[in-house]
C-alpha positions as CSV (number, residue, x, y, z in Angstrom):
1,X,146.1,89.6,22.3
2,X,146.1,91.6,25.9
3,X,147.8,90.4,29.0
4,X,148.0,91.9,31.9
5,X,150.6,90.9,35.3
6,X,151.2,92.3,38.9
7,X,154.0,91.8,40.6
8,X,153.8,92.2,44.8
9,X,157.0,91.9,46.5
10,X,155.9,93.4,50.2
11,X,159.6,92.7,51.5
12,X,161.2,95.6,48.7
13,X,158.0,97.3,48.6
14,X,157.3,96.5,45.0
15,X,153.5,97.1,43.6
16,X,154.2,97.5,39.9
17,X,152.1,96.2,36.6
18,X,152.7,95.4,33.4
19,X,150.4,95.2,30.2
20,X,151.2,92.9,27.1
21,X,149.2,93.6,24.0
22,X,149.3,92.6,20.4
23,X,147.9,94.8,17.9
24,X,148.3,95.0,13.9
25,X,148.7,98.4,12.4
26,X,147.4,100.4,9.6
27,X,150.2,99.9,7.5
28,X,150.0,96.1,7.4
29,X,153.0,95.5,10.3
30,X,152.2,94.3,14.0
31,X,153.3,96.0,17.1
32,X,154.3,94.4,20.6
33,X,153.0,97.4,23.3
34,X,154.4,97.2,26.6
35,X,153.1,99.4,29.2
36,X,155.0,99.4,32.9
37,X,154.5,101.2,36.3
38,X,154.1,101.4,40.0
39,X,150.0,100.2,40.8
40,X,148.4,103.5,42.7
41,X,150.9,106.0,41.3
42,X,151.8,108.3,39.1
43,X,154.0,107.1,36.4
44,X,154.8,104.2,34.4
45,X,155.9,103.4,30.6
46,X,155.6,102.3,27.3
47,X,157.1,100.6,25.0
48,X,156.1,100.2,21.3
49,X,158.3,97.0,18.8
50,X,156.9,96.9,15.1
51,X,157.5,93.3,13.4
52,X,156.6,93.4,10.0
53,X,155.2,89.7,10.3
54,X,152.4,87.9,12.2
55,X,155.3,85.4,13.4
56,X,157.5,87.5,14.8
57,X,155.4,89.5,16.8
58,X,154.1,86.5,18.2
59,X,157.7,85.2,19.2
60,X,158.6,88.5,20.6
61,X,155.2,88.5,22.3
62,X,156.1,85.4,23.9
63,X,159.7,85.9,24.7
64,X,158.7,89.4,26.8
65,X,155.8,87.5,28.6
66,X,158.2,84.5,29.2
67,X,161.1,86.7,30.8
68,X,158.4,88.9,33.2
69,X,157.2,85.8,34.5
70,X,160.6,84.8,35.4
71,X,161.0,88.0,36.9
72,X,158.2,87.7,39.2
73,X,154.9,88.9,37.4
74,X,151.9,87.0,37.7
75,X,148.7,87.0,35.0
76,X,146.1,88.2,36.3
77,X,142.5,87.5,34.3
78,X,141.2,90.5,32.9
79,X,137.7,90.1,31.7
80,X,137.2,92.8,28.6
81,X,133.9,94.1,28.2
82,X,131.9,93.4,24.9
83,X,130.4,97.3,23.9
C-alpha cells in the first residue's frame, strides 16, 4: 500500500508532505514507513514500525493515516507507473 498527502496552510506558511507505505520484509514481518518534510526543500524524515503480523500493520497503517487527516493532510492520487 502507498499513500501520499499535502498539507497547505498559506496562513502559517505550511507546505509539507507525507508518504504512507506498507511493505513486507524479508524476514516475514511488515513495516509501516513514514516519510515527512517541507514540499521544495531540503529535509524531511522517516520513520520505519515492524509488526510482525499482516493485521497489525494494517491497524497501525490506518490509525497514522487516520490521525494526519485529522491534522490537516489531504490524499493526493498518485498514479505509479507500471515498468
Amino acid at each position: 500500500m502507498y499513500l501520499r498527502f499535502e498539507k497547505f496552510s498559506h496562513r502559517d506558511g505550511q507546505h509539507r508532505y507525507l508518504v504512507l507505505s506498507l511493505t513486507p520484509t524479508l524476514f516475514g514481518d511488515w513495516c509501516v514507513v513514514q516519510s515527512t518534510g517541507p514540499i521544495g526543500q531540503p529535509g524531511g524524515q522517516e520513520r520505519r514500525n515492524y509488526c510482525p503480523t499482516l493485521d497489525e500493520a494494517q491497524s497501525l497503517f490506518e490509525s497514522t493515516r487516520e490521525r494526519q487527516v485529522k491534522r490537516g493532510f489531504v490524499p493526493i492520487p498518485v498514479q505509479m507507473g507500471l515498468f
